[in-house]
Backbone as CSV, one residue per row, in Angstrom:
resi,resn,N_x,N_y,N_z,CA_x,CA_y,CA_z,C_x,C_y,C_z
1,UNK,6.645,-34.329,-18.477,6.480,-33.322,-17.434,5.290,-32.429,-17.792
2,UNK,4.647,-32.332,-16.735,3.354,-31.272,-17.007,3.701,-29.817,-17.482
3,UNK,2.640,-29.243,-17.788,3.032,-27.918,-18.583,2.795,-26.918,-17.251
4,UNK,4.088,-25.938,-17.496,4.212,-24.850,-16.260,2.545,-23.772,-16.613
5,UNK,2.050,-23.416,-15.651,1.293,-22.656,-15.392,2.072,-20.747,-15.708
6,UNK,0.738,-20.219,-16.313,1.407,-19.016,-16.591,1.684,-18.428,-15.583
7,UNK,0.973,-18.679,-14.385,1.573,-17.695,-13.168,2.920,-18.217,-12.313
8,UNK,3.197,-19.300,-12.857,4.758,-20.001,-12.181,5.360,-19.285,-13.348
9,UNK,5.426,-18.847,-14.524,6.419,-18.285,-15.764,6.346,-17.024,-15.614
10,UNK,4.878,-16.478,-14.644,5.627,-14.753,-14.679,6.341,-14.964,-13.183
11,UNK,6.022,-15.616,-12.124,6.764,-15.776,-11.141,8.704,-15.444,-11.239
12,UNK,8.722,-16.617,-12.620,9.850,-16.588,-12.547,10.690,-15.588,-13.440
13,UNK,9.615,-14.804,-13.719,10.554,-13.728,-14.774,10.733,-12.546,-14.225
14,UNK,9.928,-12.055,-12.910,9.935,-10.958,-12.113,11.174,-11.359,-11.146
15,UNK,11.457,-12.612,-11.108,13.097,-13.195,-10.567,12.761,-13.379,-9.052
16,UNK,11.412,-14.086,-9.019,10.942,-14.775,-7.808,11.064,-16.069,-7.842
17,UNK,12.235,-17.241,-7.530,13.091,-18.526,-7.815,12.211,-19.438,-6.772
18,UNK,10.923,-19.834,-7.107,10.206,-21.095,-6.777,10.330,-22.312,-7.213
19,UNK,10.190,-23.152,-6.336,9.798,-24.560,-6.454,8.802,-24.876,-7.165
20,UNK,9.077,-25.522,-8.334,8.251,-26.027,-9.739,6.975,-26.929,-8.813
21,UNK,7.334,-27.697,-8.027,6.691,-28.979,-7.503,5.485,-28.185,-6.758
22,UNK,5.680,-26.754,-6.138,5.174,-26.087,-5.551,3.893,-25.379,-6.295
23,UNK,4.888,-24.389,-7.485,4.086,-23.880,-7.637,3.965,-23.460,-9.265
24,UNK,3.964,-25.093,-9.919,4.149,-24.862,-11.188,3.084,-25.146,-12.160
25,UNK,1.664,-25.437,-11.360,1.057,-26.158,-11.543,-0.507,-24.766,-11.263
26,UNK,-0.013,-23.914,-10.145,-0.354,-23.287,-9.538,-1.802,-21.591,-10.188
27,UNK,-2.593,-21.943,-10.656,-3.415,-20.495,-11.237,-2.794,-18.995,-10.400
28,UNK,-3.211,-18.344,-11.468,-3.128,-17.106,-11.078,-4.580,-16.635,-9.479
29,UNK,-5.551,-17.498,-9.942,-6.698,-17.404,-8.961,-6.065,-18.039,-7.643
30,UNK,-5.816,-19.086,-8.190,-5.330,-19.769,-6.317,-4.056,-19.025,-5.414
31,UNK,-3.567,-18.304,-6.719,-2.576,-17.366,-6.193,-2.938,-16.403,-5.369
32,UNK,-3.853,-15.552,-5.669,-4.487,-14.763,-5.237,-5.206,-15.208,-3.698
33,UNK,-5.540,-16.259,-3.796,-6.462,-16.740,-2.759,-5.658,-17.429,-1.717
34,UNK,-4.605,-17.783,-1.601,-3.440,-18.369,-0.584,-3.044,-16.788,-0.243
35,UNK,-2.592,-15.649,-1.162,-1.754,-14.781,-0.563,-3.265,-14.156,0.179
36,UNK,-4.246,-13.946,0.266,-5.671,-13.168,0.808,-5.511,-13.748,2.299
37,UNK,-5.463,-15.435,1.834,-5.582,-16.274,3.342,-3.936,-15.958,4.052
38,UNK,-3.153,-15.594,3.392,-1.480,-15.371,4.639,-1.895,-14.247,4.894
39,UNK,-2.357,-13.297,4.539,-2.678,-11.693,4.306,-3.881,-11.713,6.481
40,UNK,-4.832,-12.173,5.891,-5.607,-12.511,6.832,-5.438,-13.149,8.162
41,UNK,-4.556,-14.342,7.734,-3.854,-15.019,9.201,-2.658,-14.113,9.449
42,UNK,-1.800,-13.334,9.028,-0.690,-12.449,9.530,-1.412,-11.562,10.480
43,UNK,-2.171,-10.936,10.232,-3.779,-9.999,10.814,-3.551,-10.368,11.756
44,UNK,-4.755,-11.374,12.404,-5.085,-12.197,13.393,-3.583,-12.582,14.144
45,UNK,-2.179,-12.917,13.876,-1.470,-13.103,14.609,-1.409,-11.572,15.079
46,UNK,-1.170,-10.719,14.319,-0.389,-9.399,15.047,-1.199,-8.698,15.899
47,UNK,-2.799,-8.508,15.297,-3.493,-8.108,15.986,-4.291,-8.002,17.164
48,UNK,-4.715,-9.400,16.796,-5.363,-10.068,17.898,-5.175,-10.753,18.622
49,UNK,-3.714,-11.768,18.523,-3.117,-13.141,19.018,-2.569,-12.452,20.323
50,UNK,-1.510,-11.076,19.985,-0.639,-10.231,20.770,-1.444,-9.012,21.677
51,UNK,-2.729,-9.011,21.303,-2.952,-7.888,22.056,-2.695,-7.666,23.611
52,UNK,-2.128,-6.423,23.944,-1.923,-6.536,25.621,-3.431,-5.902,25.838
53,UNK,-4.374,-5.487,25.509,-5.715,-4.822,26.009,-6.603,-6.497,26.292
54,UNK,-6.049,-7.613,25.423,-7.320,-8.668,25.757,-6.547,-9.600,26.418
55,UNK,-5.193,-9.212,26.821,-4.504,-10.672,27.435,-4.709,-11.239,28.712
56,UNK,-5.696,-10.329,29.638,-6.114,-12.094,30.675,-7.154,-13.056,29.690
57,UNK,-7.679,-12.351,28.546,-8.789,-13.667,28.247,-7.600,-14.185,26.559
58,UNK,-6.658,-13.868,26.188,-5.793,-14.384,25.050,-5.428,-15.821,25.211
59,UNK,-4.932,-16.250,26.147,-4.765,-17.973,26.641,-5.237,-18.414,26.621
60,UNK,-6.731,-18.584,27.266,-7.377,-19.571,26.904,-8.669,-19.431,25.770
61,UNK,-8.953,-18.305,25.218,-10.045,-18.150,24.693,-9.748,-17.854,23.434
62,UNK,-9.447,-16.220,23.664,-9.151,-16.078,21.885,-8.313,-16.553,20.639
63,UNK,-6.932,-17.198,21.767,-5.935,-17.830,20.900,-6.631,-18.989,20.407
64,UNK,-7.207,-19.905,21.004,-7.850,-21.250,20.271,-8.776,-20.795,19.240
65,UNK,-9.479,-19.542,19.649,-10.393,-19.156,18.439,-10.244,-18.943,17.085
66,UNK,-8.979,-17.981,17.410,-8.037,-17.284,15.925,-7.306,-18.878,15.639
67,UNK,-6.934,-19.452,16.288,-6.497,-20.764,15.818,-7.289,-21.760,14.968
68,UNK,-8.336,-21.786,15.255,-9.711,-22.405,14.390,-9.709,-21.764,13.389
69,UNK,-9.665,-20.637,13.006,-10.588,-19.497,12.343,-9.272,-19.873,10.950
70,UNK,-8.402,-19.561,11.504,-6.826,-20.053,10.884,-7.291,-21.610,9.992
71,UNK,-7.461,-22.856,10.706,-7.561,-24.037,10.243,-7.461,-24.341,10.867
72,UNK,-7.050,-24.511,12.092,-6.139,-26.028,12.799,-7.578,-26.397,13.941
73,UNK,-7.245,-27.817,13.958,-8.266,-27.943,14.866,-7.757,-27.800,16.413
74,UNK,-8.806,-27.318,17.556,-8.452,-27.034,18.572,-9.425,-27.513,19.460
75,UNK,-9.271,-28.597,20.242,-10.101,-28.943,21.252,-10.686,-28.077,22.437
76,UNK,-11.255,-28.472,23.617,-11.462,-27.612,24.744,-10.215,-27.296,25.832
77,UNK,-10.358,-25.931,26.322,-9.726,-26.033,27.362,-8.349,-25.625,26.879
78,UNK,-7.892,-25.228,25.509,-6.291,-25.156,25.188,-6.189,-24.229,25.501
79,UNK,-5.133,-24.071,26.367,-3.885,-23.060,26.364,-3.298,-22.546,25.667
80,UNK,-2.688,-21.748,24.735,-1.761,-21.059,23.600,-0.850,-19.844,24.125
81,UNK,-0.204,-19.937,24.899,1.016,-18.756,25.238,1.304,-17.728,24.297
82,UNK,1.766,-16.882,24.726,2.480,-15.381,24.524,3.524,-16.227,23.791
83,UNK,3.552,-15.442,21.970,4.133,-15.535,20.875,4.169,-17.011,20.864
84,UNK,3.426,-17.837,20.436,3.225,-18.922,20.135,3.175,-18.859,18.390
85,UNK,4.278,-19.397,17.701,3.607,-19.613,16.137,3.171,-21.093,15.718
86,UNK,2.622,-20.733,14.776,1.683,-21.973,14.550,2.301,-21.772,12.600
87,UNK,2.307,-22.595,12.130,2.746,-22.601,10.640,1.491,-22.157,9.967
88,UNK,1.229,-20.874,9.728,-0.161,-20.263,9.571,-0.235,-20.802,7.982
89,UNK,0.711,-21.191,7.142,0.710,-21.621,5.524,-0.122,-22.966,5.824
90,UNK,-0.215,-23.444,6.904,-0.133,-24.722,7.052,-1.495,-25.420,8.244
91,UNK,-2.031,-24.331,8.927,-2.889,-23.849,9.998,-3.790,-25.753,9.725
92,UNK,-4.146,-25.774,8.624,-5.256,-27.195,8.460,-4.352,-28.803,9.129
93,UNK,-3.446,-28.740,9.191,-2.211,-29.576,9.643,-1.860,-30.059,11.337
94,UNK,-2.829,-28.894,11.772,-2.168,-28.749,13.431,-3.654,-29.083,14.058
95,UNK,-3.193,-30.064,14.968,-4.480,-30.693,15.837,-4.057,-30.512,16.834
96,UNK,-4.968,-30.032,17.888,-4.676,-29.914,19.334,-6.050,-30.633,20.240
97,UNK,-5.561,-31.439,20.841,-7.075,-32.582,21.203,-6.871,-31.295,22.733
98,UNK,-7.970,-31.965,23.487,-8.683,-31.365,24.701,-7.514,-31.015,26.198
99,UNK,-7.434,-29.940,26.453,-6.752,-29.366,27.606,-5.058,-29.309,27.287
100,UNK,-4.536,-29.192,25.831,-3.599,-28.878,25.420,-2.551,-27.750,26.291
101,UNK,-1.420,-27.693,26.750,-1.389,-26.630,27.070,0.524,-26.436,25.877
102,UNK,0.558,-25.810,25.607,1.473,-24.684,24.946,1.975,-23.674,25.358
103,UNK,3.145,-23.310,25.977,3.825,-22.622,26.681,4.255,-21.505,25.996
104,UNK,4.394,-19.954,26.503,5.268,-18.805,25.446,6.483,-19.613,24.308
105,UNK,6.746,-18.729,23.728,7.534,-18.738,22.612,7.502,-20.250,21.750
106,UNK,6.682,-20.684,21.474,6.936,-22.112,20.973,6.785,-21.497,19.570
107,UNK,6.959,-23.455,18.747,6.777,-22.668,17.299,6.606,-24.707,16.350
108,UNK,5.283,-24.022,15.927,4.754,-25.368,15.393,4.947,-25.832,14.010
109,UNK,5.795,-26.223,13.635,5.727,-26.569,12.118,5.655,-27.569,11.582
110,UNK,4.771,-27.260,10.247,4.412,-28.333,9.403,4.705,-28.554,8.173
111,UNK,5.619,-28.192,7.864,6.514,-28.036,6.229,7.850,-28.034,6.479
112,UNK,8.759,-28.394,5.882,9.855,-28.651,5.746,9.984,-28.830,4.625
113,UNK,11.697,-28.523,3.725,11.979,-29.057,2.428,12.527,-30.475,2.230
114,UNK,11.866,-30.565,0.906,12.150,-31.882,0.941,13.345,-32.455,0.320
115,UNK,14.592,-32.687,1.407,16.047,-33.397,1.293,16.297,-34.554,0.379
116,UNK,15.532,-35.608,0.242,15.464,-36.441,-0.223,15.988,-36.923,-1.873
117,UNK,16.325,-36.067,-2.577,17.175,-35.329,-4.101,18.043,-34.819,-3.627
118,UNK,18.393,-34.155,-2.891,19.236,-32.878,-2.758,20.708,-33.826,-2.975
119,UNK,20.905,-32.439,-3.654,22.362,-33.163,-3.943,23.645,-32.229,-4.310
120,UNK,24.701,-32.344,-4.476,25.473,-31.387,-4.737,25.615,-30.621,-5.909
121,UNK,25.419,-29.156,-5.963,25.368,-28.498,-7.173,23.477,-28.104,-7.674
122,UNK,22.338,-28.808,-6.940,21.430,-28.172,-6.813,20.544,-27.302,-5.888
123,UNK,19.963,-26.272,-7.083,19.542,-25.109,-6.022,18.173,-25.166,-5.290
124,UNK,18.337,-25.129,-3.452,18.056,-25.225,-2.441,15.844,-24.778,-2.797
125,UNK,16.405,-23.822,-3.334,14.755,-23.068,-3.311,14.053,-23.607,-4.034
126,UNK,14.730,-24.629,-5.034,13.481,-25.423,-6.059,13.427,-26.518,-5.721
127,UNK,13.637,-27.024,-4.244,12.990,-28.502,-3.764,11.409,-27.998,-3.630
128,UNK,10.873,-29.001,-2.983,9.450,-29.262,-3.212,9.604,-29.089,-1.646
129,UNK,8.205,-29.308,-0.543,8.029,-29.271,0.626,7.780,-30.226,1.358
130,UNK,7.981,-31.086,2.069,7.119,-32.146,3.328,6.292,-31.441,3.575
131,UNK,4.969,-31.929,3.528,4.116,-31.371,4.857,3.049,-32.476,5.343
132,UNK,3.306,-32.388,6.420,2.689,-33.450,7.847,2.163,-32.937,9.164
133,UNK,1.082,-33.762,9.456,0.415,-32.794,10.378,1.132,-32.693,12.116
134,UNK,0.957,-32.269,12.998,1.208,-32.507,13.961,-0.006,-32.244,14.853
135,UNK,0.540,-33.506,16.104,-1.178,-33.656,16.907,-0.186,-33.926,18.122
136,UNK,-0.673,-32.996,19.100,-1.228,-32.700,20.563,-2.239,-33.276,21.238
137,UNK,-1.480,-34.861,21.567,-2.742,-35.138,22.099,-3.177,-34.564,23.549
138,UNK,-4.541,-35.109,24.037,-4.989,-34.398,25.295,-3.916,-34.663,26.531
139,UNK,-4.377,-33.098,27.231,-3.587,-32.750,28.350,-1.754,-32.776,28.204
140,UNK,-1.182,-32.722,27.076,0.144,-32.710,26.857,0.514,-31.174,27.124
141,UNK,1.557,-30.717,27.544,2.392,-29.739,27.345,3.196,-29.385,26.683
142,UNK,3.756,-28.275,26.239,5.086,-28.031,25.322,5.253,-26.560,25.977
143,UNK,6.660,-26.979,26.914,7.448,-26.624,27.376,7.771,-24.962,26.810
144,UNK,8.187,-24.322,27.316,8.394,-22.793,26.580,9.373,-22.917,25.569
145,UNK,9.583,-22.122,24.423,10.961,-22.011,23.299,10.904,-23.141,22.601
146,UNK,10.064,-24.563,22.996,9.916,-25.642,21.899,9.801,-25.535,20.719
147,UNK,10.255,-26.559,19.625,9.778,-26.368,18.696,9.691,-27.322,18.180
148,UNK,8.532,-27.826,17.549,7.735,-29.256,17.499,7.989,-28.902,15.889
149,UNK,8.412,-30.298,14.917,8.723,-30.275,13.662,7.648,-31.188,12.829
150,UNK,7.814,-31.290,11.537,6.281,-31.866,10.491,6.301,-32.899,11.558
151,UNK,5.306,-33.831,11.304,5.056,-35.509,11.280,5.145,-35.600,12.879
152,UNK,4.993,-34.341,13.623,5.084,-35.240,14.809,3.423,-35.570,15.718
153,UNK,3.325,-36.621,16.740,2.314,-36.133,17.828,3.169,-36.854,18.970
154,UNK,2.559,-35.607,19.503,2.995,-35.731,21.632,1.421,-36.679,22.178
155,UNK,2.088,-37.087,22.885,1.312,-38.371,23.011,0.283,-37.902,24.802
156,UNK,-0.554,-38.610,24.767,-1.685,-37.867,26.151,-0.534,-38.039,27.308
157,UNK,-1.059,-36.705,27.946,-0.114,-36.404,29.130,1.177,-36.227,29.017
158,UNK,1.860,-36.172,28.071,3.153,-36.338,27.843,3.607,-34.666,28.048
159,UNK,5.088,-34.752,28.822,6.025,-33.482,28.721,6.889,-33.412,28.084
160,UNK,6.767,-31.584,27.112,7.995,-31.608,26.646,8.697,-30.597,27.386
161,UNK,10.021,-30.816,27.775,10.886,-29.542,28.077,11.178,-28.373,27.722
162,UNK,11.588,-27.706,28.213,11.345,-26.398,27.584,12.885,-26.126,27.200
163,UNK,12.599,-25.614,25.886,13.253,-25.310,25.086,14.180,-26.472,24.262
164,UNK,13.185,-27.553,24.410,13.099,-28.836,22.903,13.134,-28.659,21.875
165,UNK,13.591,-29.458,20.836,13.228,-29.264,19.466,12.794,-31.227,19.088
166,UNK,11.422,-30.827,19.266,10.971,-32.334,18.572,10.359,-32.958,17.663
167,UNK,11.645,-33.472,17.018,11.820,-34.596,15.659,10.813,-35.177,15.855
168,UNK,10.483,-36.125,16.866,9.958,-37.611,16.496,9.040,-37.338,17.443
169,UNK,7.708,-38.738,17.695,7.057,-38.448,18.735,7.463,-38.495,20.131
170,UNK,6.512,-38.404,20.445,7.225,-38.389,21.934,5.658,-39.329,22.956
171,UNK,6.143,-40.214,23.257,5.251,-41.410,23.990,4.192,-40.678,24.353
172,UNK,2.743,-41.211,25.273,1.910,-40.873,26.438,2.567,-41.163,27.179
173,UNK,2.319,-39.984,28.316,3.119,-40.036,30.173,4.273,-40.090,30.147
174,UNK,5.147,-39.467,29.171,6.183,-39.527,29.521,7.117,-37.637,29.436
175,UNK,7.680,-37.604,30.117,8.820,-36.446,29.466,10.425,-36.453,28.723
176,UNK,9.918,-35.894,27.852,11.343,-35.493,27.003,11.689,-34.501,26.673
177,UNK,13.007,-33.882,26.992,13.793,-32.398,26.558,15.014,-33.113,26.040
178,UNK,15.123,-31.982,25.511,16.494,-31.936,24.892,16.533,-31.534,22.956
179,UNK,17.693,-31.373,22.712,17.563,-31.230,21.264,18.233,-31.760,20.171
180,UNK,17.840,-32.978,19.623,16.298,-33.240,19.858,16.224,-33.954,20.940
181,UNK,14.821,-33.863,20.693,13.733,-34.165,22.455,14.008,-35.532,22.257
182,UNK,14.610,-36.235,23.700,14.779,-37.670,23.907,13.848,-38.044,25.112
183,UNK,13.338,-38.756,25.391,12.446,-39.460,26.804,13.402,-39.568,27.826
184,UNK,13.037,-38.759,28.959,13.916,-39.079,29.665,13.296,-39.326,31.083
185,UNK,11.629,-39.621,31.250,11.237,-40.219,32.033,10.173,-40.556,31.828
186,UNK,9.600,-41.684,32.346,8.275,-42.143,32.285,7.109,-41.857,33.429
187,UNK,5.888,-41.410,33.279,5.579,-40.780,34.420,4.879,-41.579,35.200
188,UNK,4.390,-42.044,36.349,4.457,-42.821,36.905,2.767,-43.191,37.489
189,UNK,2.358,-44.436,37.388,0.835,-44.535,38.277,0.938,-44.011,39.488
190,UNK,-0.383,-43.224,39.827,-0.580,-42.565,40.666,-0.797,-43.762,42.239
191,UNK,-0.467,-44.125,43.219,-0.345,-45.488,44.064,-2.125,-45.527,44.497
């Protein structure tokens, strides 16, 4: 086993109970420089994401901007709704191809713990993380209150319902709600 990093050994002596896999490996510098970058993207959500003084131009303009600025890539034309989260730890993970639209309250994530050990009698906070990107392809929607999980992409044109939670992908042209989001129609050539 590799040797713990001194800033995972004062971590754990100030009785802050991390994940070794995480952050055991981890400098005191890169420490510094992840908490600067959450420090910075918390900013930009509260400040600028929410403002009611810029919100006819927040939807389509500034949210994709602060979304870039964040990491994630963002095509033309996206949409980003009122309280939209985006896994800001994770911002490099999230692709949104061209005319995306994203409905209020959604919530994008790209980390999860990783189940896969877990077992009875071990403690929860020292698993390690999944993280997988998720992609929006063009012209898809996500439904209001969604919440899109690691590893997924919504496929072109595709609907999600509002107030989904989606596991898995979800086809082109088709819609799925529910929780989790199942297909529950295919959308149809235009005659």
């Amino acid at each position: 086993m590799a040797k713990k990093s001194t800033t995972y050994i004062l971590l754990k002596k100030i009785g802050l109970n991390f994940s070794e896999d995480e952050y055991g490996q981890v400098s005191f510098g890169q420490l510094i420089k992840t908490a600067l970058k959450h420090v910075r993207n918390a900013f930009l959500l509260k400040y600028c994401m929410y403002s009611v003084l810029l919100s006819p131009i927040n939807y389509r303009k500034i949210r994709p901007v602060l979304w870039r600025w964040m990491g994630a890539k963002v095509g033309k034309d996206c949409f980003i709704g009122y309280e939209v989260w985006v896994d800001m730890t994770n911002t490099h993970l999230v692709e949104l191809e061209d005319h995306v639209h994203i409905a209020n309250r959604c919530l994008l994530l790209c980390h999860q713990r990783d189940l896969t050990d877990y077992c009875i009698g071990d403690d929860y906070a020292k698993l390690g993380y999944q993280k997988k990107k998720i992609i929006l392809k063009k012209g898809c929607l996500i439904g209001m209150n969604s919440m899109i999980m690691p590893g997924v992409t919504v496929g072109e044109g595709a609907i999600v319902g509002a107030g989904s939670l989606v596991t898995k992908d979800v086809p082109a042209w088709t819609i799925a709600t529910g929780r989790p989001a199942k297909v529950v129609k295919h959308i149809p050539q235009r005659p």
